[in-house]
N, C-alpha and C positions, 0 to 999 in steps of 0.2 A: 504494500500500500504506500502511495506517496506520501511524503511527509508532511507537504503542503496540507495535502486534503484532509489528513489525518487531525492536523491541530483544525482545521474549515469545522470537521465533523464533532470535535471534541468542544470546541466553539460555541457552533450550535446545542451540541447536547447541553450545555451549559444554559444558555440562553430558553433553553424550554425546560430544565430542571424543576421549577415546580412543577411541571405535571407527570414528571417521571412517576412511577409508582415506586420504586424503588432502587436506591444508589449505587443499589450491589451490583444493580446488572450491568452487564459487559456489552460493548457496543463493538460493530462490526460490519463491512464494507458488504451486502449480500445483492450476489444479479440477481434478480432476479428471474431474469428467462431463462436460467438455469437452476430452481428451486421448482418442486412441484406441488408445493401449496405453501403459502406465509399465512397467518391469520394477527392480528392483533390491533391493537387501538395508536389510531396515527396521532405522533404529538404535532408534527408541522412538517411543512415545507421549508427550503432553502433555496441557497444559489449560491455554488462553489467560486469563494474569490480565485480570480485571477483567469478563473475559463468558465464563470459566468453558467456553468453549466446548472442545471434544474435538479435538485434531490429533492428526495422526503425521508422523512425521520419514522420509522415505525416501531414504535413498544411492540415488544409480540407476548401476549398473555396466553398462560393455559400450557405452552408446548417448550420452547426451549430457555423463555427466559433472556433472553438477548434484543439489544434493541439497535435493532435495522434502519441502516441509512444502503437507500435503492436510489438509483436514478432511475428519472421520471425514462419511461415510455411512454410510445405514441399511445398507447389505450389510459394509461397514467394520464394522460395533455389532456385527452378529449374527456375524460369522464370530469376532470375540474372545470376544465370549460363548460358541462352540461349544471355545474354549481354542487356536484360532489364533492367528495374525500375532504370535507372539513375538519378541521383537527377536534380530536374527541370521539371523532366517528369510530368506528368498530370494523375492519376492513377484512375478506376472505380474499386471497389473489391466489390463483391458478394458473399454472403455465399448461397448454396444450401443446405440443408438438406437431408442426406441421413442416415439415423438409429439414430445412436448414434456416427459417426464421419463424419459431415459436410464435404465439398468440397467447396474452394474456386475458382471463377472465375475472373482473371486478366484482366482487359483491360489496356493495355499502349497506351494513345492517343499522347506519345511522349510529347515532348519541349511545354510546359505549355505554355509559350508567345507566339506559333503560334498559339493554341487554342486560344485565344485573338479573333486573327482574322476570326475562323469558324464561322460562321452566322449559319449554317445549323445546328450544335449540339447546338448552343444558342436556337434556333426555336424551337429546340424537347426538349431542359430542359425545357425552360419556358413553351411549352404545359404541361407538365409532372406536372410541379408546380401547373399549374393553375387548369388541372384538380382534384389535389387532395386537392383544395382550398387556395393553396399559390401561396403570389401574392409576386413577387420578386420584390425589392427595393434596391436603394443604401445606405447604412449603413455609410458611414463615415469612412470607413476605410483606409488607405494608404496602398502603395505597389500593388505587382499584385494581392490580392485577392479585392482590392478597385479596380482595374480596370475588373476582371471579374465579380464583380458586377453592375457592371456601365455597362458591356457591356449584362448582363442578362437585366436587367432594359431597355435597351433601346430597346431591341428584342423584350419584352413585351409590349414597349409604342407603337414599328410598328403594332403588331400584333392586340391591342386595336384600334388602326385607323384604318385597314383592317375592324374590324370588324362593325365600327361605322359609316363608310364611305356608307354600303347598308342600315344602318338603317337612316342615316341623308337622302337620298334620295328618301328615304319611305316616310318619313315625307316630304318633298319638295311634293312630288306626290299627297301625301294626301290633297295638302292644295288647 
């Protein structure tokens, strides 16, 4: 990584510090056309001195903990031109491969703290985890990515009763 960009991006994380959720995390340079999903809550936009170039800053809540500075793409341009990806928002990006120049897919689930309160996309992450054998926990974290863990974790703890609830009556039956 350049060293230039490196203090540009240390800079900026600086400058959006309050709304990190938390100090601990490690920040890092990620393409994105070569990741195959990022999810997390965008703290801002930028623009790299000296080449002027376009980034954004993304918290990533729930999976690695790291917070991603991407240059904008052409789908990145136009979805802020369409008056998306405002900071705070809650962002899913997907890379599709198609030859030799991928395509990214946007989701803006909007205002990251009403996400808090969706039950119904907590219920489909935590399947999603469990099925690919991750078991979400809370971590210890502060800010709002401690509390969308906390509230993964607890979606997970309902769904382990659900399921424990026909086996404990199995066994009652059994006896």
């Amino acid at each position: 990584m350049r060293l230039r960009a490196r203090r540009t991006w240390q800079r900026a994380l600086a400058d959006y510090g309050a709304l990190q959720s938390d100090n601990r995390l490690q920040s890092c340079l990620t393409d994105i056309r070569k990741v195959k999903q990022i999810e997390g809550r965008l703290l801002g936009h930028g623009e790299e001195e000296g080449t002027g170039r376009t980034y954004m800053l993304l918290l990533l809540e729930g999976t690695d903990r790291n917070i991603h500075f991407t240059y904008h793409t052409p789908e990145i341009e136009r979805a802020r031109q369409r008056g998306g990806l405002k900071s705070d928002s809650f962002l899913r990006l997907k890379t599709e491969p198609l030859a030799s120049n991928p395509t990214i897919s946007i989701e803006d689930l909007g205002d990251s703290k009403r996400l808090l309160a969706n039950k119904e996309d907590f219920r489909r992450k935590a399947r999603a985890l469990v099925s690919r054998g991750i078991l979400p926990a809370e971590g210890g974290l502060g800010g709002w990515l401690g509390r969308y863990e906390a509230a993964l974790a607890h979606v997970l703890g309902e769904i382990e009763s659900k399921f424990r609830e026909p086996m404990n009556k199995t066994k009652r039956n059994e006896r």
